[in-house]
N, C-alpha and C positions, 0 to 999 in steps of 0.2 A: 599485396599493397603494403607498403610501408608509412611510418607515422612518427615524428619525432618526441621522442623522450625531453620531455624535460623535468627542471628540479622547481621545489616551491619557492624559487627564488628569482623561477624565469630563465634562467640557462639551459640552454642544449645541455642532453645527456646522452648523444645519440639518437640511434634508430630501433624500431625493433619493426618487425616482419608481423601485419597482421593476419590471421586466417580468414580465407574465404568463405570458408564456412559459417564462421559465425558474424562477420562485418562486411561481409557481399552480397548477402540474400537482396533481393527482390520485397522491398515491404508488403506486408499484407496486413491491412486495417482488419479485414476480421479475423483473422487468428489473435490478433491482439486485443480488440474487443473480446473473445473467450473469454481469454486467458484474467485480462482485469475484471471482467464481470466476475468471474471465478473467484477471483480472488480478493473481491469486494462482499462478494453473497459470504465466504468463508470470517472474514472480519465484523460481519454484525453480530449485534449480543443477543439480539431476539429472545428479550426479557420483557416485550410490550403485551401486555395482558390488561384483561377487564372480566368481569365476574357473570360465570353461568348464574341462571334460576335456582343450583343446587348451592351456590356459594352464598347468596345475597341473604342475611339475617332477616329476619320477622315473623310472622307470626302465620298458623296454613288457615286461621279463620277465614270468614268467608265474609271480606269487606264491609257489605251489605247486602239487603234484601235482594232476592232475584227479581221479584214485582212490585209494580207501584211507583217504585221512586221517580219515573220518567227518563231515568241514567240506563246506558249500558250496562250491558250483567258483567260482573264482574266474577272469579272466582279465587283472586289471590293479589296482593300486594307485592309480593315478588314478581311479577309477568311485566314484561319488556314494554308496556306500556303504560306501566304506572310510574310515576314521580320516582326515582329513587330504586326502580325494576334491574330485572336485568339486560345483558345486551346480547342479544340473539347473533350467532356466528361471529363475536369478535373475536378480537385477536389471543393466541394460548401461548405461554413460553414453548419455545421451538427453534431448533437451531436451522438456519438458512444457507448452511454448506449443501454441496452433490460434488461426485467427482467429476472427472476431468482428467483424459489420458496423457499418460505422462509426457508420450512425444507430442503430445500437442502443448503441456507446458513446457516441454525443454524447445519446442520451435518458436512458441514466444518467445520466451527468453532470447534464443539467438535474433529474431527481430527486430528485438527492440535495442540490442546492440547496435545492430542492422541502419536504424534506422536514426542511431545520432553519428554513426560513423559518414550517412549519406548527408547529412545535416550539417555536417563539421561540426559538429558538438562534441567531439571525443575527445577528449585529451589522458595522454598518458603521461605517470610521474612516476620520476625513480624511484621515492619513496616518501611518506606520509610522514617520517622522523618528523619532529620538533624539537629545539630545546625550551621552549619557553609552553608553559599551560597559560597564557593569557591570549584573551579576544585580544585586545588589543593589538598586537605582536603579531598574532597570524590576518586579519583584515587586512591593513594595506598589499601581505602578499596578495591573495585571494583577487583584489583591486586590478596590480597588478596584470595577472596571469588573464586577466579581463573576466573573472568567473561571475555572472551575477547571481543566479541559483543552483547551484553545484551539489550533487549527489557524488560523494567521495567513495569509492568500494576500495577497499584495502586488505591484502591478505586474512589469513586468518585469523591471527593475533595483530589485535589495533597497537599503534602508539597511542601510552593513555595524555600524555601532551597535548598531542595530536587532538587527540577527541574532547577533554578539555578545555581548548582553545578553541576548537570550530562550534561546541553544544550551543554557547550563547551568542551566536552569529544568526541574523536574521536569513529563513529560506536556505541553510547550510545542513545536509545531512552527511553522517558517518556510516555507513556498514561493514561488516567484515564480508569477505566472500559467500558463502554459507548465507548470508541476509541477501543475496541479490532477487530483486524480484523486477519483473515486466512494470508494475501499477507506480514503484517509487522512480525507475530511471524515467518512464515517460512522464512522471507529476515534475521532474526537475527539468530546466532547460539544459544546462550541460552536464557531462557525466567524464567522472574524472575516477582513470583509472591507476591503481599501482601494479608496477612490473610483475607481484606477487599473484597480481590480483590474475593480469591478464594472463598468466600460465597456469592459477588454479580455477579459472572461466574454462579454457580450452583443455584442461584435462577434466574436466566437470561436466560438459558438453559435448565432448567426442564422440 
């Protein structure tokens, strides 16, 4: 299938030849699901904690009397049911990654190509160049090119203009190749590729 090239300025730059491989697949929600789950469990900090019976300060006296007073026996001010206790099986610093085989992240990946190329959400651009580092200057293109949430992927090496200019654009991300992930191209509505981009994707995924 073929896909026109254009510039940030809205002009034809040509054609290029996309692969079947990676922008004709058959979508599959749960390989995608996976793959973002995967890669949501790996992005938490799972730094939520609260304090065993062995952490909680005070004192191992014995509250009060076992008989008499008409109260429950108690035998310590630390136990999970006093005022101020501890808290039985919560949560412990812990990180919340597991793996995940590779071909099943590199078939997400090609899915969710997959899946704005079926969407007509793909666009490809001859190249990220800017002259100018201001918002300003790059928005009305973006307008333009009709982009409203646009995940830009760009070769290896970004233009720092380029990046610059789109940081403080609302709903506008930048990645280099190498940062392409399933969770950011699906969170954006279109996905905007460079020439660079799209032959170090297909040598990346081959």
């Amino acid at each position: 299938m073929k896909i026109t090239i254009k510039t940030l300025d809205n002009k034809s730059a040509g054609e290029v030849e996309l692969n079947e491989a990676l922008f004709g697949l058959t979508v599959r929600k749960d390989i995608l699901q996976r793959v973002v789950e995967w890669q949501r469990a790996k992005a938490r900090s799972g730094t939520h904690k609260t304090k065993g019976i062995s952490e909680i300060s005070g004192t191992t006296k014995k509250p009060f009397k076992q008989k008499g007073t008409g109260r429950a026996r108690q035998g310590s001010l630390r136990s999970a049911q006093m005022r101020g206790g501890a808290t039985i099986f919560g949560p412990v610093v812990r990180s919340h990654a597991y793996s995940l085989p590779k071909k099943i992240r590199q078939l997400g990946l090609k899915l969710a190509l997959s899946a704005k190329q079926a969407q007509g959400q793909l666009i490809v651009i001859d190249t990220f160049a800017s002259t100018s580092a201001k918002s300003k200057d790059l928005s009305p293109k973006l307008e333009a090119l009709g982009l409203v949430k646009p995940l830009f992927i760009g070769g290896a090496e970004l233009d720092n203009n380029f990046v610059l200019a789109a940081r403080n654009l609302k709903n506008v991300d930048v990645l280099p190749t190498q940062g392409a992930n399933v969770y950011d191209i699906l969170k954006h509505k279109e996905l905007v590729l460079s020439k660079d981009a799209l032959a170090q994707l297909e040598e990346r995924l081959k």
